[in-house]
DRENKE-106406 format. One line per 2 residues: number of its first residue (from 1); for each residue x, y, z of C-alpha. Coordinates in steps of 0.02 Angstrom, whole numbers, always signed. Layout:
N
NUM> X,Y,Z; ...
***
This chain:
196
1> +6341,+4233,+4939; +6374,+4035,+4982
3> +6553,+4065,+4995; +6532,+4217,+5107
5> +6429,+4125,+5230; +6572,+4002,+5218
7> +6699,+4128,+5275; +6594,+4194,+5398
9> +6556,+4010,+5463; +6746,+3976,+5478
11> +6776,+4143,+5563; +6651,+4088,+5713
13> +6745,+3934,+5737; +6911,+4023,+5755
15> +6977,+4004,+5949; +6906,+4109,+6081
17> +7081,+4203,+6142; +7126,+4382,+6137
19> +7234,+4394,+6005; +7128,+4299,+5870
21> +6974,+4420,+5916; +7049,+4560,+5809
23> +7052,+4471,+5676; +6886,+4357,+5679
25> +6788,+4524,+5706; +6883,+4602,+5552
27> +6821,+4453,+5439; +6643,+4474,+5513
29> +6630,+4650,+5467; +6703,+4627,+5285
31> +6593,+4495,+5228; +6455,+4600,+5292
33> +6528,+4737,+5176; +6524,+4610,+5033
35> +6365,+4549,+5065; +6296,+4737,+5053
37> +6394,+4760,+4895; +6306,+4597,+4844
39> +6143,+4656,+4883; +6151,+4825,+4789
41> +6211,+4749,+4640; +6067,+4609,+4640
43> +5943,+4784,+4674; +6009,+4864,+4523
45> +5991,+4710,+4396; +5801,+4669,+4490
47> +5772,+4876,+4448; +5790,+4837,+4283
49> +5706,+4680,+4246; +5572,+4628,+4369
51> +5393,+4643,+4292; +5269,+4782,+4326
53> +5133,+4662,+4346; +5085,+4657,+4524
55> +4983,+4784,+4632; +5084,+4842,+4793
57> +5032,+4933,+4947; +5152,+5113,+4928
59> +5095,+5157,+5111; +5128,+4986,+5202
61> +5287,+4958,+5100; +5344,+5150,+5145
63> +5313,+5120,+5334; +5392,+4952,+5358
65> +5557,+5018,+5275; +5562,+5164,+5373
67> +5523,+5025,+5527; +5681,+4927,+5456
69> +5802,+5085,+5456; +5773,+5045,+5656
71> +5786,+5261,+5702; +5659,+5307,+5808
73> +5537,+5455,+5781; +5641,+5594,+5862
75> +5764,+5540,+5695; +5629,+5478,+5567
77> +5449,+5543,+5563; +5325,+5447,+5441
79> +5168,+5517,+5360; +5063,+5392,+5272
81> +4896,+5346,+5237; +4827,+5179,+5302
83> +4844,+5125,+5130; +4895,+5192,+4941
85> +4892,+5068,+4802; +4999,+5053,+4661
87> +4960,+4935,+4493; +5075,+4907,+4373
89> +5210,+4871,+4503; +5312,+4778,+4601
91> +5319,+4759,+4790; +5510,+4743,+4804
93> +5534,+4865,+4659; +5442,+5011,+4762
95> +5514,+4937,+4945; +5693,+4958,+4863
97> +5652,+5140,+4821; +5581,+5198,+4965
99> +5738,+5107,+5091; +5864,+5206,+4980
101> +5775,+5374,+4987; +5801,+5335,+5159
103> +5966,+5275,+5170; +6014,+5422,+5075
105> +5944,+5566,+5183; +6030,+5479,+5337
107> +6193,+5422,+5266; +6210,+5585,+5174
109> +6103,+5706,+5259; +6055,+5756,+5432
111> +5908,+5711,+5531; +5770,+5742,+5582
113> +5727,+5647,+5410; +5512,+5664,+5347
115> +5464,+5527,+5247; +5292,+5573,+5150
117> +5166,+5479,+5056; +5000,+5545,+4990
119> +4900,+5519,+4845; +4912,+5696,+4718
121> +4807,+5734,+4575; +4822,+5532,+4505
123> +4979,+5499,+4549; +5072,+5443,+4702
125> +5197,+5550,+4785; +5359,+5492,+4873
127> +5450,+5635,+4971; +5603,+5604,+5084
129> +5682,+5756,+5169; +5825,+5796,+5284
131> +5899,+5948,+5373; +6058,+5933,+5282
133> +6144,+6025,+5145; +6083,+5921,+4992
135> +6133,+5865,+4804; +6213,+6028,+4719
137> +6104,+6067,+4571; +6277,+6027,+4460
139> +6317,+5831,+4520; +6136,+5809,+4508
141> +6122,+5716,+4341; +6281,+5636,+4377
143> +6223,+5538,+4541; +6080,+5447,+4446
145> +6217,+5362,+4376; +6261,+5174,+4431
147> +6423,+5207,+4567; +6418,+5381,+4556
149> +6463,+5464,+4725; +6461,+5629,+4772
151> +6602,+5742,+4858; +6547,+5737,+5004
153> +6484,+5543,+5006; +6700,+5486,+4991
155> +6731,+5453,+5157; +6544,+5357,+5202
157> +6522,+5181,+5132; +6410,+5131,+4983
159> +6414,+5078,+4829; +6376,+5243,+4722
161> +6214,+5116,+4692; +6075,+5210,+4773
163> +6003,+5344,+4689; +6030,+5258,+4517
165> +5921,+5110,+4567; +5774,+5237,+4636
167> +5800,+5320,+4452; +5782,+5146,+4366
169> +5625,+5122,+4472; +5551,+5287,+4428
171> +5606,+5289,+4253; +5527,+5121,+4224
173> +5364,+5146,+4337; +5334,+5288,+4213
175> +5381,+5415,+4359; +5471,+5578,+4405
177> +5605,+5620,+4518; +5654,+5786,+4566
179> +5759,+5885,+4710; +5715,+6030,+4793
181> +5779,+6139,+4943; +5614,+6197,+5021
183> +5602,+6284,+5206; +5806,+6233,+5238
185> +5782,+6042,+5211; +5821,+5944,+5061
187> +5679,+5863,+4984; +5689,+5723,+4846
189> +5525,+5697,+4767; +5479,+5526,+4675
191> +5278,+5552,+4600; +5231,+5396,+4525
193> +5066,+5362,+4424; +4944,+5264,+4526
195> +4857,+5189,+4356; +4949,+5128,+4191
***
C-alpha cells in the first residue's frame, strides 16, 4: 500500500493545467482500484486465519456497515435488534461478512436492498435481499469460489472476492449459507451459531 500512497502523493503534486487533469484524475482512480484489490485480498487471508476468540456485537456491526455503504433508507432498509451477541468470533471477521452481503445485493442486484438480523432458535441469522434477479441455482457453488464472477457480474468491478470470503466466514464460524428467491427478491441467508 506504501507505494500506492506514493503514486497517489506524486499525482497531487502534478501541475494544475487542463491538459495534465486527465491524466492526474486517471492515476487517482487506479490506485483506488488497487487499493480495493488490496483490501479484498488482505479480507480473504484475515477470513482464514484470524482467531474466533473474541465476542462481537452482530447487530451494531450489521448497522454500521449498512451506515458505511452511505444509501439512504429509500435504497437500504435495516432491521436489527439493539443488540445480538456473538462468542467465538471476531469483530472484523463478521463486519467483513455483513459489508459484502451488502455490496453484493447492490453491485449485483437491485434495490430496495433488506438487511435482517434476529436471533432464531440458537443461532443468529444474517439475511440480505434485493429486488433483482439473483445467483442461478447452477453458478451457485461456483461463486463461493475465490475470483469467481458470475455472467452477469463481467462488466461491474470486483475482484470475484466477495462471496468466497462470506463462505470462509461462515464455514469457519461453524455456519450456513443458503440462497433463496422468496416473494420476487433474492435472499442470501448466513445463520450462524450464537454459542460454540
Amino acid at each position: 500500500r506504501s507505494p500506492l500512497a506514493r503514486i497517489r502523493m506524486a499525482a497531487g503534486l502534478l501541475p494544475e493545467e487542463p491538459e495534465s487533469a486527465h491524466w492526474r484524475e486517471a492515476i487517482v482512480r487506479n490506485t483506488q482500484v488497487a487499493d480495493r484489490l488490496i483490501e479484498s485480498f488482505l479480507d480473504h487471508v484475515r477470513a482464514g486465519e484470524l482467531s474466533l476468540d473474541q465476542s462481537a456485537d452482530l447487530a451494531a456491526l450489521a448497522r454500521a456497515a449498512a451506515a458505511a455503504t452511505g444509501h439512504g433508507a429509500a435504497e437500504l432498509q435495516v432491521d436489527a435488534p439493539p443488540t445480538l451477541m456473538l462468542v467465538r468470533s471476531h469483530p472484523l471477521l463478521v463486519e467483513r461478512l455483513v459489508a459484502n452481503l451488502l455490496d453484493n445485493a447492490f453491485k449485483h442486484g437491485k434495490p430496495p436492498v433488506q438487511l435482517l438480523v434476529r436471533e432464531e432458535g440458537g443461532s443468529a441469522l444474517i439475511e440480505v435481499s434485493d429486488a433483482g434477479a439473483g445467483v442461478p441455482q447452477a453458478q451457485r457453488e461456483g461463486l463461493l469460489q475465490a475470483f469467481a464472477r458470475g455472467d452477469a457480474a463481467r462488466g461491474t468491478p470486483g475482484t470475484g472476492l466477495g462471496l468466497a470470503i462470506v463462505a470462509r466466514v461462515v464455514a469457519r464460524m461453524g455456519g450456513t449459507l443458503d440462497f433463496a428467491r422468496r416473494d420476487g427478491r433474492h435472499v442470501v441467508s448466513a445463520r450462524l451459531p450464537r454459542h460454540p
